[in-house]
PDB file of N, H, CA, C and O in Angstrom:
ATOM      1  N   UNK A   1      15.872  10.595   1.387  1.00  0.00           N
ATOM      2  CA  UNK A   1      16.125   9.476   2.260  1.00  0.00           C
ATOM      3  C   UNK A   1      15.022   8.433   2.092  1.00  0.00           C
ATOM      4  O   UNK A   1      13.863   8.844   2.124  1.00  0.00           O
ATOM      5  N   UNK A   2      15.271   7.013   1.901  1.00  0.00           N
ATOM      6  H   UNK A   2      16.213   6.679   1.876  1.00  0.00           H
ATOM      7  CA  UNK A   2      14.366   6.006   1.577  1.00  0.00           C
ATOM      8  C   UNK A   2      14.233   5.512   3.108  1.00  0.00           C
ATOM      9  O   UNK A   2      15.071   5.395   4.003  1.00  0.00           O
ATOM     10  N   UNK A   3      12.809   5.264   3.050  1.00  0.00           N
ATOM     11  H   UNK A   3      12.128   5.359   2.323  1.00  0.00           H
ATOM     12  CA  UNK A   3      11.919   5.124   4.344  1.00  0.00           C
ATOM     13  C   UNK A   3      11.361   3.757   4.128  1.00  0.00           C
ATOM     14  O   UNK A   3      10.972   3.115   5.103  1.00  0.00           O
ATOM     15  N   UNK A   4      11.295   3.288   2.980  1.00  0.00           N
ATOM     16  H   UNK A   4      11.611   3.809   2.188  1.00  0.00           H
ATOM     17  CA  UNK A   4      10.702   1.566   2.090  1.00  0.00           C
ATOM     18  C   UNK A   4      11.801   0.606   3.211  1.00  0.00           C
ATOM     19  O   UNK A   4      12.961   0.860   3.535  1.00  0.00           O
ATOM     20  N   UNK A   5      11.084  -0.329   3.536  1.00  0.00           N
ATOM     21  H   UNK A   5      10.141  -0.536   3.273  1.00  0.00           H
ATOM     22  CA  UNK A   5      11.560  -1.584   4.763  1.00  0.00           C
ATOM     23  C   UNK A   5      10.698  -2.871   3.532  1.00  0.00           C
ATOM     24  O   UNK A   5       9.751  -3.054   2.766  1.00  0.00           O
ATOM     25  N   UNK A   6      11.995  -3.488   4.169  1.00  0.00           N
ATOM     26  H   UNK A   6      12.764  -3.340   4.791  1.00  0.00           H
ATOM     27  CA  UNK A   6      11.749  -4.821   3.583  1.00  0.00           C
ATOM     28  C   UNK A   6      11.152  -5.354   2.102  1.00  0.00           C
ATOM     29  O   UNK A   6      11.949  -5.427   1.167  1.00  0.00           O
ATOM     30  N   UNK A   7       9.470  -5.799   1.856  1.00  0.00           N
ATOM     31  H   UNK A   7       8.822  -5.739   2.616  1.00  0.00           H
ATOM     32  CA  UNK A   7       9.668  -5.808   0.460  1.00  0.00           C
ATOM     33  C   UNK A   7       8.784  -4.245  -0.413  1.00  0.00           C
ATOM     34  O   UNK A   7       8.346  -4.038  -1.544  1.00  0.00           O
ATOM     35  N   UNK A   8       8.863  -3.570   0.665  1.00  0.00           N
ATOM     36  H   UNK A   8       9.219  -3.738   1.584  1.00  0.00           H
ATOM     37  CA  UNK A   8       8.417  -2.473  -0.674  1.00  0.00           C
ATOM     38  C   UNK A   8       9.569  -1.608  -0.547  1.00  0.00           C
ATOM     39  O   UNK A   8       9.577  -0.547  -1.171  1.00  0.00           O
ATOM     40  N   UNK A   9      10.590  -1.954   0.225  1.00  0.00           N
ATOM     41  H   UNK A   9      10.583  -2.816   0.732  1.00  0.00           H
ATOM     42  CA  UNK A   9      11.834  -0.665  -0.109  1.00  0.00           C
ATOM     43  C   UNK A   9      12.004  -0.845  -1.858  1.00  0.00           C
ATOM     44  O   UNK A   9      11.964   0.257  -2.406  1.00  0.00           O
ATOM     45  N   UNK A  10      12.126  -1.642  -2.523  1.00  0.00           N
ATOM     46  H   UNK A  10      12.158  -2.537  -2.078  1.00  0.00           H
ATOM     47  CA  UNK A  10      12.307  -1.790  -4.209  1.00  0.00           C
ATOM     48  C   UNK A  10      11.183  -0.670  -4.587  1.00  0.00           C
ATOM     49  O   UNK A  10      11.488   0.009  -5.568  1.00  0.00           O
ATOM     50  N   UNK A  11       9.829  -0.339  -3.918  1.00  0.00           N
ATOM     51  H   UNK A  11       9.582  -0.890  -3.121  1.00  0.00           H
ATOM     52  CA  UNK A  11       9.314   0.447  -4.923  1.00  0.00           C
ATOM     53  C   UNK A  11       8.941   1.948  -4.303  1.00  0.00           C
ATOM     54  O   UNK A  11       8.012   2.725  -4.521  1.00  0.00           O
ATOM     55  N   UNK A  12      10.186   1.994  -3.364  1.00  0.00           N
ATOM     56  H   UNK A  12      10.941   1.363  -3.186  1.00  0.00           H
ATOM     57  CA  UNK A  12      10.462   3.250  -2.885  1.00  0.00           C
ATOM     58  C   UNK A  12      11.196   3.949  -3.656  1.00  0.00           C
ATOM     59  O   UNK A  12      12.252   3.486  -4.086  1.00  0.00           O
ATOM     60  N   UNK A  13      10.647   5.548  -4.059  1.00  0.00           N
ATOM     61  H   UNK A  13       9.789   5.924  -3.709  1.00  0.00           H
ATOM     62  CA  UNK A  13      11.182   6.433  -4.802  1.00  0.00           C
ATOM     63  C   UNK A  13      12.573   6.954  -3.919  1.00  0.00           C
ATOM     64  O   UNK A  13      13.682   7.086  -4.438  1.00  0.00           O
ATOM     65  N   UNK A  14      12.364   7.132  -2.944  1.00  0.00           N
ATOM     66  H   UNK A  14      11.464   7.025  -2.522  1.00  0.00           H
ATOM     67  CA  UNK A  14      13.827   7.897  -2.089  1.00  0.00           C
ATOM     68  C   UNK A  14      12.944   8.688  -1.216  1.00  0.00           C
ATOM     69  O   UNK A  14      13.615   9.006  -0.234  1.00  0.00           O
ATOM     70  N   UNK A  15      11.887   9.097  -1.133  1.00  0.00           N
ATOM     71  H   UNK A  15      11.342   8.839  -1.931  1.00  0.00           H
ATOM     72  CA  UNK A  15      11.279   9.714  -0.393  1.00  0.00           C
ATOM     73  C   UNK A  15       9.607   9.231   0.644  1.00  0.00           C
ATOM     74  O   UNK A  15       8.624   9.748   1.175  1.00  0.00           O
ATOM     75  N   UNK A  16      10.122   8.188   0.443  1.00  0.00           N
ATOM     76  H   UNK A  16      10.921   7.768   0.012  1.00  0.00           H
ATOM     77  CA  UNK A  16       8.895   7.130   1.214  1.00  0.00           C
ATOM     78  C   UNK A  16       7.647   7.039   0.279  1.00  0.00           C
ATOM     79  O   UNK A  16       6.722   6.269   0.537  1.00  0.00           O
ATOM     80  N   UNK A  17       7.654   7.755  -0.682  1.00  0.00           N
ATOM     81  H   UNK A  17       8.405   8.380  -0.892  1.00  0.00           H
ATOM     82  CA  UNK A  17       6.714   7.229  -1.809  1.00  0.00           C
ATOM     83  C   UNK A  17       6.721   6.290  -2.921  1.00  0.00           C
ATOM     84  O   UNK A  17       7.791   6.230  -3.527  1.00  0.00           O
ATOM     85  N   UNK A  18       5.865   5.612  -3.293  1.00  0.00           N
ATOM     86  H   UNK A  18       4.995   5.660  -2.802  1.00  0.00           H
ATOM     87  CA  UNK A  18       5.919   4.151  -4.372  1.00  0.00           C
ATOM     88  C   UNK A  18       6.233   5.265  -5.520  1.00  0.00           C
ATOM     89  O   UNK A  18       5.632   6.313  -5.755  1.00  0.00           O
ATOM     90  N   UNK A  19       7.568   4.598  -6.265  1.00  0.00           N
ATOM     91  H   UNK A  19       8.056   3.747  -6.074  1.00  0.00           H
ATOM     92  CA  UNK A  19       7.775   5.143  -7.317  1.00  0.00           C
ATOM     93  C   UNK A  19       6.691   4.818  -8.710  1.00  0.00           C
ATOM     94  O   UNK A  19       6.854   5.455  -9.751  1.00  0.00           O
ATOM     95  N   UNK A  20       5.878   4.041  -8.620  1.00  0.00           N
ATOM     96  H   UNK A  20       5.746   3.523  -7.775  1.00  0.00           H
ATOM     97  CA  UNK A  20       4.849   3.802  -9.156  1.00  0.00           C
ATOM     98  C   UNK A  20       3.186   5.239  -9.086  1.00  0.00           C
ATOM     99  O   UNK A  20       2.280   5.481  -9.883  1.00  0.00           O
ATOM    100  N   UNK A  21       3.524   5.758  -7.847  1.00  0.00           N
ATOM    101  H   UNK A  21       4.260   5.561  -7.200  1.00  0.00           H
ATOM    102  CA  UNK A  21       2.301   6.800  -7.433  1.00  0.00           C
ATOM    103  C   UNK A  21       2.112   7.775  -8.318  1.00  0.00           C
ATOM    104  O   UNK A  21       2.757   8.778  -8.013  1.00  0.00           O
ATOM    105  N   UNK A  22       1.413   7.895  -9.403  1.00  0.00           N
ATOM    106  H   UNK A  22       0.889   7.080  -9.651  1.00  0.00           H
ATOM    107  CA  UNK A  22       1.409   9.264 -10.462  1.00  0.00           C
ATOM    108  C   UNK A  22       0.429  10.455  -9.527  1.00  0.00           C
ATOM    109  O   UNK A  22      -0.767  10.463  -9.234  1.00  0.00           O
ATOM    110  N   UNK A  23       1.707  11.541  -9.196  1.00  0.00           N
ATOM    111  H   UNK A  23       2.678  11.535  -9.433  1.00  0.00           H
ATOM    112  CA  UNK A  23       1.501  12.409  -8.133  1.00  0.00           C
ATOM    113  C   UNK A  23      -0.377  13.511  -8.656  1.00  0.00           C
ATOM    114  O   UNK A  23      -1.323  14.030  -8.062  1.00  0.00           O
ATOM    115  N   UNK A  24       0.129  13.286 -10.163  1.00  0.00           N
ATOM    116  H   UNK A  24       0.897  12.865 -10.645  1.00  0.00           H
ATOM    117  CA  UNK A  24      -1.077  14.028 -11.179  1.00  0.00           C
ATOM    118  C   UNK A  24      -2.334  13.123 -10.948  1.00  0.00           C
ATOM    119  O   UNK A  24      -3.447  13.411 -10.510  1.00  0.00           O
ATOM    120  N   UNK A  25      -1.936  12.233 -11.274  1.00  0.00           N
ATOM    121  H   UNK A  25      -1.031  11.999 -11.630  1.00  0.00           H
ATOM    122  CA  UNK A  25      -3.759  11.916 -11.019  1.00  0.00           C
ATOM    123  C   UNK A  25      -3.887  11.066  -9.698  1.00  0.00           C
ATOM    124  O   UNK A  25      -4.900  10.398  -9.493  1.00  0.00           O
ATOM    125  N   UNK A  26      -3.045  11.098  -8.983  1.00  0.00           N
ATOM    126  H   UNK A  26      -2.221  11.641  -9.150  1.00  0.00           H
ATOM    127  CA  UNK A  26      -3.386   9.772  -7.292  1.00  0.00           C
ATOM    128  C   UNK A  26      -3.669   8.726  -7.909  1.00  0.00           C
ATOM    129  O   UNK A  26      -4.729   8.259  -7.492  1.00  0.00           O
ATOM    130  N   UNK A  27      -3.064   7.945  -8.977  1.00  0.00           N
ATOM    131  H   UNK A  27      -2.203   8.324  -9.316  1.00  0.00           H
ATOM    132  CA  UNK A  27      -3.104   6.794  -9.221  1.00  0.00           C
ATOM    133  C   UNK A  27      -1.883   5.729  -9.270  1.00  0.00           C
ATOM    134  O   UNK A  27      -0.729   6.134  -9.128  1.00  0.00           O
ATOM    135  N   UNK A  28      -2.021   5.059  -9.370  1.00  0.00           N
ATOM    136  H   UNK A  28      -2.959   4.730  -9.486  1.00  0.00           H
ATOM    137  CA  UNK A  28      -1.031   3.548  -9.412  1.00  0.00           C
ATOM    138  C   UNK A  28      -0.796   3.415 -11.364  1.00  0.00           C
ATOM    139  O   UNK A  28      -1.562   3.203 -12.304  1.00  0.00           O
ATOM    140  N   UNK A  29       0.631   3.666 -11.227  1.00  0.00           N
ATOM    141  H   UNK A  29       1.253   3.838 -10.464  1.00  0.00           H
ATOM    142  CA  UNK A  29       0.957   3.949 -13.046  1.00  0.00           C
ATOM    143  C   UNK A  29       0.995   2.193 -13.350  1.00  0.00           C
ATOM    144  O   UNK A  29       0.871   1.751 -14.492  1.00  0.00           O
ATOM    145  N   UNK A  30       1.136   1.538 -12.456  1.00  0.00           N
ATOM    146  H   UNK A  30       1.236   1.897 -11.528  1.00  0.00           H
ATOM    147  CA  UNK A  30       1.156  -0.073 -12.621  1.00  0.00           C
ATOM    148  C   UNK A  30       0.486  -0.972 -11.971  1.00  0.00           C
ATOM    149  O   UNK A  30       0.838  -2.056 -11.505  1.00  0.00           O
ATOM    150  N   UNK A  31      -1.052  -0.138 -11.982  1.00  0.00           N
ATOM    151  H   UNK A  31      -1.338   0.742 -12.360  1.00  0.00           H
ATOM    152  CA  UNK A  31      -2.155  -1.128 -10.679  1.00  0.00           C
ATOM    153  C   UNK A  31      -2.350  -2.067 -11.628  1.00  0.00           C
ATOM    154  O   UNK A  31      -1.266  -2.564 -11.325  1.00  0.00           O
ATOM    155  N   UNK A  32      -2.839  -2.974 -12.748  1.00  0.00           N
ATOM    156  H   UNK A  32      -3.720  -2.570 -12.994  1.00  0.00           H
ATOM    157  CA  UNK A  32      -3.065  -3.870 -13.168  1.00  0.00           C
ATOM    158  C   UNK A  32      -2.042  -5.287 -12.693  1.00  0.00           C
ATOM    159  O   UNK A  32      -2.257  -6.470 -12.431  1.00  0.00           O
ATOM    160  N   UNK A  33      -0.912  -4.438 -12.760  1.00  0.00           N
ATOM    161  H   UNK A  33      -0.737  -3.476 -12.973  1.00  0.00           H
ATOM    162  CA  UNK A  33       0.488  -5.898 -12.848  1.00  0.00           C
ATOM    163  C   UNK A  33       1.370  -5.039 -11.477  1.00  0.00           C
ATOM    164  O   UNK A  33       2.556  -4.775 -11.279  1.00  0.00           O
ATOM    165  N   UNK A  34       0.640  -4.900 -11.041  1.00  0.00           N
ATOM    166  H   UNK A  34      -0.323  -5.115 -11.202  1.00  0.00           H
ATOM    167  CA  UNK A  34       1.236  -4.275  -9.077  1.00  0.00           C
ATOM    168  C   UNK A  34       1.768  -5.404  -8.265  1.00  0.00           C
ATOM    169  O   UNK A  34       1.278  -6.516  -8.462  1.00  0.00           O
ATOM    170  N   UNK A  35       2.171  -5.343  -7.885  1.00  0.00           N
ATOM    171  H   UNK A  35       2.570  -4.440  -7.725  1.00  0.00           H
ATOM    172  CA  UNK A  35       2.885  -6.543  -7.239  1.00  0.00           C
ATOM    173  C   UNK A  35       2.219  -6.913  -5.475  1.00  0.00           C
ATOM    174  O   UNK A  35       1.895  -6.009  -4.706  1.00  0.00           O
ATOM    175  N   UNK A  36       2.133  -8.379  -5.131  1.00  0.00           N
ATOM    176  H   UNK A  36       2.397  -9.114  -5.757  1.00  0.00           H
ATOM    177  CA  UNK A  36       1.245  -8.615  -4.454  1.00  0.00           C
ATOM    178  C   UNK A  36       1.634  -8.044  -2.556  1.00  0.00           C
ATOM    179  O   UNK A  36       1.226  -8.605  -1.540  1.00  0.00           O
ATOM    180  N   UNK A  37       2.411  -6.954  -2.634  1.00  0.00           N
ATOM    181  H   UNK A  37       2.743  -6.498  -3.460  1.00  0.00           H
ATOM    182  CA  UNK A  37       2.104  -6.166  -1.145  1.00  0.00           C
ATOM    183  C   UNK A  37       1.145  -5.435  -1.460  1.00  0.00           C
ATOM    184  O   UNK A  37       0.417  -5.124  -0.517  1.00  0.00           O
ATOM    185  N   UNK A  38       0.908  -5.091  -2.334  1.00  0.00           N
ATOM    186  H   UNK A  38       1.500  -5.344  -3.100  1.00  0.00           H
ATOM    187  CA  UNK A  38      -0.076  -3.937  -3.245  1.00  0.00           C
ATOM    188  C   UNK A  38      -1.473  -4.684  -2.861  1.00  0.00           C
ATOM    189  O   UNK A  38      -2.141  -4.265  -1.916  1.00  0.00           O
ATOM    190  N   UNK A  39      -1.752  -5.444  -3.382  1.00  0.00           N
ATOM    191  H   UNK A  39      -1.210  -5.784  -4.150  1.00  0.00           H
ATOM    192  CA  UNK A  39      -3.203  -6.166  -3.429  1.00  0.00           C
ATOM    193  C   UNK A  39      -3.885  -6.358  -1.685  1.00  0.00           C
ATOM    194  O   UNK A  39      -3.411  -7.203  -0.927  1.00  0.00           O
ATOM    195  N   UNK A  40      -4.540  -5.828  -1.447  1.00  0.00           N
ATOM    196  H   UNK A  40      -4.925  -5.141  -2.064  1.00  0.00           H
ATOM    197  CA  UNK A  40      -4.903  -5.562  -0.489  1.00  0.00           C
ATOM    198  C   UNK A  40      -5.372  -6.871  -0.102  1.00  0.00           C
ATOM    199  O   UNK A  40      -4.849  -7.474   0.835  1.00  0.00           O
ATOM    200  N   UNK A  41      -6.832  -7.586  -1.124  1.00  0.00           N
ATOM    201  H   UNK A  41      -7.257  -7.096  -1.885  1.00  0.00           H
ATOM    202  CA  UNK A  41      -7.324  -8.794  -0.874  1.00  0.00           C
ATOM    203  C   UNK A  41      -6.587 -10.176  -0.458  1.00  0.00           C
ATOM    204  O   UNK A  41      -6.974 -11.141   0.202  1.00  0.00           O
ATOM    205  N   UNK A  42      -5.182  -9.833  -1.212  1.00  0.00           N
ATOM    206  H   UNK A  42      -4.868  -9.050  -1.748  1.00  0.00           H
ATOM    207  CA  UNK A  42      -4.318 -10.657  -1.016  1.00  0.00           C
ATOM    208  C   UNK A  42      -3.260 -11.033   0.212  1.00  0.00           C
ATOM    209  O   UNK A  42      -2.690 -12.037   0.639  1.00  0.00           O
ATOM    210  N   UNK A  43      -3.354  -9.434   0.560  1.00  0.00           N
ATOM    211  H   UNK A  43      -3.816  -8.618   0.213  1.00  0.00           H
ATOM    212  CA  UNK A  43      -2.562  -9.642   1.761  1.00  0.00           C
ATOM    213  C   UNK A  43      -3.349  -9.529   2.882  1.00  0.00           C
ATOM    214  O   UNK A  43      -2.929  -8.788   3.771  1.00  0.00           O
ATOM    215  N   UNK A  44      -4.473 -10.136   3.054  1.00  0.00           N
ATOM    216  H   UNK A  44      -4.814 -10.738   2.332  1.00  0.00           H
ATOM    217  CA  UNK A  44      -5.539 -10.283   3.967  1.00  0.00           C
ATOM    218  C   UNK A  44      -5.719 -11.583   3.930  1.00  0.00           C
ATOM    219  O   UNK A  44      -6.260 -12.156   4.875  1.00  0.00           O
ATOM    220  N   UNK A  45      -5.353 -12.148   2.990  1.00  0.00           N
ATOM    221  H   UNK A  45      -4.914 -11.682   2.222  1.00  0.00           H
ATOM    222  CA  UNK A  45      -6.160 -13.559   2.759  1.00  0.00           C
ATOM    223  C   UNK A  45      -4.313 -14.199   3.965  1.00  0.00           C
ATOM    224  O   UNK A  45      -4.346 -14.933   4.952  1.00  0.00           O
ATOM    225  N   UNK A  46      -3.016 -13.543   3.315  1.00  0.00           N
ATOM    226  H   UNK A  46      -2.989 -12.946   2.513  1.00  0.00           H
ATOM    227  CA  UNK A  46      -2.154 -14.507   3.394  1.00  0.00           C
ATOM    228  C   UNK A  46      -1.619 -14.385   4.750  1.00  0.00           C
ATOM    229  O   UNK A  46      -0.979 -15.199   5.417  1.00  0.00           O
ATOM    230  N   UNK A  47      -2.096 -12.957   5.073  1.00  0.00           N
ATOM    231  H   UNK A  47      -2.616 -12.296   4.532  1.00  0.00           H
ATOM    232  CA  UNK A  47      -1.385 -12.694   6.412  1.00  0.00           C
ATOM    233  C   UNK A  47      -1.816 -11.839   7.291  1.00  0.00           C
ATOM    234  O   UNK A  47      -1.093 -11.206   8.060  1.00  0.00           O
ATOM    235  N   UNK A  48      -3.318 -11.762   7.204  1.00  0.00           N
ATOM    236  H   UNK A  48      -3.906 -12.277   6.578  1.00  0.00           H
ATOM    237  CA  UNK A  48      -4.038 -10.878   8.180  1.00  0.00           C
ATOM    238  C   UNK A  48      -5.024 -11.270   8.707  1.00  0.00           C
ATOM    239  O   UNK A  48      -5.310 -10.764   9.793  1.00  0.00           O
ATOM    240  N   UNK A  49      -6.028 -12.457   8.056  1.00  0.00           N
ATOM    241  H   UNK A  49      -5.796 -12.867   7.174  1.00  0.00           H
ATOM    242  CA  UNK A  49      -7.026 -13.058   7.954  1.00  0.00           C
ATOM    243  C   UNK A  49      -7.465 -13.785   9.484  1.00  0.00           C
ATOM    244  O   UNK A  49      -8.675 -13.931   9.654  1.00  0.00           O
ATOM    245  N   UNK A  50      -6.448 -14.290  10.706  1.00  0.00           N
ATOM    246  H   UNK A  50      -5.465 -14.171  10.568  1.00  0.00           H
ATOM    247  CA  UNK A  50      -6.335 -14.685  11.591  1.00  0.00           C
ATOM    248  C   UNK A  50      -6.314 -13.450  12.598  1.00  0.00           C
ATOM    249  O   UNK A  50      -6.523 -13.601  13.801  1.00  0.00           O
ATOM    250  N   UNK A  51      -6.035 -12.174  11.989  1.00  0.00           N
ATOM    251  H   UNK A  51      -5.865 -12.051  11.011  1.00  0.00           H
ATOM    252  CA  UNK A  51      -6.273 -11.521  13.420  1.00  0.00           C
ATOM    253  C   UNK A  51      -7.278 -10.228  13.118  1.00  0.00           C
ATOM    254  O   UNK A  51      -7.598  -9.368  13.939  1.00  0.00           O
ATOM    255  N   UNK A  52      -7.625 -10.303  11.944  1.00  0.00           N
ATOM    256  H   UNK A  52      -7.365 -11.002  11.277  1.00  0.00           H
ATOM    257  CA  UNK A  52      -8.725  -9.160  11.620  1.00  0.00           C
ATOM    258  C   UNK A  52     -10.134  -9.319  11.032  1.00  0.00           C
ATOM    259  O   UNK A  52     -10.084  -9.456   9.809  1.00  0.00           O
ATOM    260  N   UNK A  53     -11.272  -9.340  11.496  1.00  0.00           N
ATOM    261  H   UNK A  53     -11.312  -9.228  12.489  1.00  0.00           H
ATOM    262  CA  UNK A  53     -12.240  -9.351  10.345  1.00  0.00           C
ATOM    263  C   UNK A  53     -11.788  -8.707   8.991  1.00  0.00           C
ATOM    264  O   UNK A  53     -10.897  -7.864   8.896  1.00  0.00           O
ATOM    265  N   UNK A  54     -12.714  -9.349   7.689  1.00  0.00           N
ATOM    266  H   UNK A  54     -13.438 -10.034   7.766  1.00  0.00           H
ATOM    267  CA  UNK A  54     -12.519  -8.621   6.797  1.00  0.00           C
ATOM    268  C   UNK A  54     -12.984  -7.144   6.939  1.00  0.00           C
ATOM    269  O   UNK A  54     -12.215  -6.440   6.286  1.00  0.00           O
ATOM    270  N   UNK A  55     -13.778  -6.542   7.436  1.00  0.00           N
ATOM    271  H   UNK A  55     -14.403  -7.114   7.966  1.00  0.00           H
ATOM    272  CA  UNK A  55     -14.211  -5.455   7.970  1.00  0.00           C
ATOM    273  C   UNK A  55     -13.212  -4.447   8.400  1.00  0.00           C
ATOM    274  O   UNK A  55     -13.076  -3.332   7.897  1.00  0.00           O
ATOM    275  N   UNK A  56     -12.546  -4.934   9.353  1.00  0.00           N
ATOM    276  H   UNK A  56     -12.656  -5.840   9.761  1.00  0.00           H
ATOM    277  CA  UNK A  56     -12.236  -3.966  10.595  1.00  0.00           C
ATOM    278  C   UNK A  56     -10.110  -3.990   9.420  1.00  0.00           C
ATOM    279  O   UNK A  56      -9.212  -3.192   9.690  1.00  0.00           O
ATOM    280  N   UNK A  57     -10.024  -4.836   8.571  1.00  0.00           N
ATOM    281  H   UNK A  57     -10.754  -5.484   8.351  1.00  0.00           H
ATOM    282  CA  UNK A  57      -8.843  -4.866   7.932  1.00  0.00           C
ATOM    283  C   UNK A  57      -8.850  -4.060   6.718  1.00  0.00           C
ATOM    284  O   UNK A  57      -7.817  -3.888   6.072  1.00  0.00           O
ATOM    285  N   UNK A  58     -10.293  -3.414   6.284  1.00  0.00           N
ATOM    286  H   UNK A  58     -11.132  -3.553   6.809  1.00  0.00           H
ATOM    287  CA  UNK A  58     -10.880  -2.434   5.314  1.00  0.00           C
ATOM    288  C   UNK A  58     -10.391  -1.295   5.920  1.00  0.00           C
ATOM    289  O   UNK A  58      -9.503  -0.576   5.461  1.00  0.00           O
ATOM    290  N   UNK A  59     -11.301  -1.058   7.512  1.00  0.00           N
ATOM    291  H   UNK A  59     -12.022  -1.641   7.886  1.00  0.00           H
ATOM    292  CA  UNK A  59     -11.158   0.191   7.584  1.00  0.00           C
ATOM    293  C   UNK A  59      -9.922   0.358   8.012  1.00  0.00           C
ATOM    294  O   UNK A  59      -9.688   1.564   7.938  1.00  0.00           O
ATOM    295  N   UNK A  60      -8.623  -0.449   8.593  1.00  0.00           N
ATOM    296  H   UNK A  60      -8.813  -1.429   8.653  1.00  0.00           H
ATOM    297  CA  UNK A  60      -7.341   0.125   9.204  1.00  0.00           C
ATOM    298  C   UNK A  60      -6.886   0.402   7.864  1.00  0.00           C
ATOM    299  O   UNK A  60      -6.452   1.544   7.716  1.00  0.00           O
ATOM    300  N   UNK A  61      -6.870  -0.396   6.782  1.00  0.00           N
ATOM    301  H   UNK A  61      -7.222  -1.324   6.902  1.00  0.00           H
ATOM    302  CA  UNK A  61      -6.131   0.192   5.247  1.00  0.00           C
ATOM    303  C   UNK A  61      -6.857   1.880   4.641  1.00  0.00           C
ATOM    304  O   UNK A  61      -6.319   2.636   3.832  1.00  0.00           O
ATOM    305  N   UNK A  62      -8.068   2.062   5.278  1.00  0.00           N
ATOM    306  H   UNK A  62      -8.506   1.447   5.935  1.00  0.00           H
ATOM    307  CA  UNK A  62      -8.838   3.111   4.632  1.00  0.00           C
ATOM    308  C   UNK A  62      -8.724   4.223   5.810  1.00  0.00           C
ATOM    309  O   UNK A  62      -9.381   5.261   5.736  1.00  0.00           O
ATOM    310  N   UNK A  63      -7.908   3.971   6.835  1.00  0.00           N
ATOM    311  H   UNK A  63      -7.374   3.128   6.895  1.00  0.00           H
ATOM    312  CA  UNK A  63      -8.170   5.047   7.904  1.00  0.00           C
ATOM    313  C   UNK A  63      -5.861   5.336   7.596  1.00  0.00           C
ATOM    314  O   UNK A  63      -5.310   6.260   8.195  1.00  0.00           O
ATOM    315  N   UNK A  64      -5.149   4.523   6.792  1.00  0.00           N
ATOM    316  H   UNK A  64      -5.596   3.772   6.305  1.00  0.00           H
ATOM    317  CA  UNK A  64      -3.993   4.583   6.435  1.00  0.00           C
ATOM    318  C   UNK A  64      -4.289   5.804   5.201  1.00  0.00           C
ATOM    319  O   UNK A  64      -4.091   7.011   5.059  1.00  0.00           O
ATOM    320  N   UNK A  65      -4.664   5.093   4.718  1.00  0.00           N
ATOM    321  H   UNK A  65      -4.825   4.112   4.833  1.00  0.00           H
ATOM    322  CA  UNK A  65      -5.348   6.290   3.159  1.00  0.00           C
ATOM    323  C   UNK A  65      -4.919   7.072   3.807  1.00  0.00           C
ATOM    324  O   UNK A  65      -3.750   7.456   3.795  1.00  0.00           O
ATOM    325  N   UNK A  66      -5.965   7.525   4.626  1.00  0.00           N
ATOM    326  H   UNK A  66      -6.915   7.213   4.636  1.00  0.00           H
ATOM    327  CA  UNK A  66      -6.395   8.790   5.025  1.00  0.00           C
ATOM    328  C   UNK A  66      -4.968   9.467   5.408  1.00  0.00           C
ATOM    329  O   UNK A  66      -4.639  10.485   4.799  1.00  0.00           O
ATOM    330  N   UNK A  67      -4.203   8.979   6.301  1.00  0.00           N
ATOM    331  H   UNK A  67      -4.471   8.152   6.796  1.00  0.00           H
ATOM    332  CA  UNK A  67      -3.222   9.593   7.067  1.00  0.00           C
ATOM    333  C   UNK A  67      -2.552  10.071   5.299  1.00  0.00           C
ATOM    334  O   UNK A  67      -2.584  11.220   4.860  1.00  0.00           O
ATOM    335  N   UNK A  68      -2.118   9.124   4.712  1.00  0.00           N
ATOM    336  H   UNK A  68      -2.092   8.190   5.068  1.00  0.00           H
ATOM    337  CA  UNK A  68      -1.068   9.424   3.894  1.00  0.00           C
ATOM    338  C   UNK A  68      -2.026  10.511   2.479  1.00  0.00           C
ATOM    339  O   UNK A  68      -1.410  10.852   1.469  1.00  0.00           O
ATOM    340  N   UNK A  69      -2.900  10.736   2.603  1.00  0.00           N
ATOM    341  H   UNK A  69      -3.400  10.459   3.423  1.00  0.00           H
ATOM    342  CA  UNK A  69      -3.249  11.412   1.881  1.00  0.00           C
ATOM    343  C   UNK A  69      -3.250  12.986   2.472  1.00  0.00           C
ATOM    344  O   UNK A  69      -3.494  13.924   1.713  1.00  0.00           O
ATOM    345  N   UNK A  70      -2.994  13.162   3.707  1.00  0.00           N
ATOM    346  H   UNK A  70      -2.796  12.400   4.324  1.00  0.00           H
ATOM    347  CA  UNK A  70      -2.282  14.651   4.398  1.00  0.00           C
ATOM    348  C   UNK A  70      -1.170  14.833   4.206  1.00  0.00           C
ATOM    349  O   UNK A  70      -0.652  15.942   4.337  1.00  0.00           O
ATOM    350  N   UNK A  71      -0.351  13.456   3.741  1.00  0.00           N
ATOM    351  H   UNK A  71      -0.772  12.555   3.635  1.00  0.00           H
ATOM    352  CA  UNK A  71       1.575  14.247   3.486  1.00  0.00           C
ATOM    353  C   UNK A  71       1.679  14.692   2.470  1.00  0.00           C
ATOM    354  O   UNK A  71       2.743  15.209   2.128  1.00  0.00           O
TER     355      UNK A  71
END
């Protein structure tokens, strides 16, 4: 069952994971040319930047890690 909303449902495998995620090494098989929901810097600059320090928009993406690195 695909769990991907809006623009990352396209790089939803069917199981709420980026079909891009190489399960073997925890990497991004297409981080160079990733597309810009991916880019963290980017989506801070375009649409987070007004309600988060750069700081405190680090750690909510790095305290996300975390969760999704227990499923």
């Amino acid at each position: 069952m695909s769990t991907g909303r809006g623009e990352t449902q396209c790089l939803d495998r069917g199981d709420g994971i980026c079909r891009h995620y190489q399960t073997d090494s925890h990497l991004c098989a297409i981080y160079d040319k990733r597309p810009q929901i991916c880019r963290v810097e980017d989506q801070y600059l375009l649409n987070y930047q007004s309600q988060y320090s750069w700081q405190e928009f680090i750690a909510l993406n790095q305290a996300a890690c975390l969760i999704l690195n227990k499923l």
